[in-house]
Steps between C-alpha positions, in 0.01 A plus 500: 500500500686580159830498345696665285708327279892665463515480128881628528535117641234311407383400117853564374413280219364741307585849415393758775173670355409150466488442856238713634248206276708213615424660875141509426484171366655343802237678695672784686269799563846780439844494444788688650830557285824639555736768280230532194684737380648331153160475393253742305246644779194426254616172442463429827239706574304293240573183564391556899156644382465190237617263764234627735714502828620769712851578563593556850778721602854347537825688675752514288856672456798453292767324595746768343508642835273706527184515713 
């Protein structure tokens, strides 16, 4: 069996990019994260495919009331 780390929870030491390595390097095979959207695409995009993980899908909505 594997996990996937929430980086919107976990890691929050260091800046989000930076969590997809902190995931790997605490041995979780993907990661799962919640409302990306403040970040660049790429950015993320990159730092998944240097991190070497998968991401796994995560349900999400807004909170501004909206589903």
């Amino acid at each position: 069996m594997t996990f996937a780390a929430n980086i919107s929870l976990l890691f929050t030491e260091v800046e989000f990019p930076l969590r997809f390595a902190a995931a790997a390097r605490a041995g979780f095979a993907g990661v799962e994260f919640q409302f990306p959207y403040a970040f660049d695409k790429d950015v993320l995009a990159g730092a998944l495919v240097a991190s070497g993980l998968t991401s796994r899908p995560t349900a999400s909505c807004s909170s501004r009331g909206r589903l």
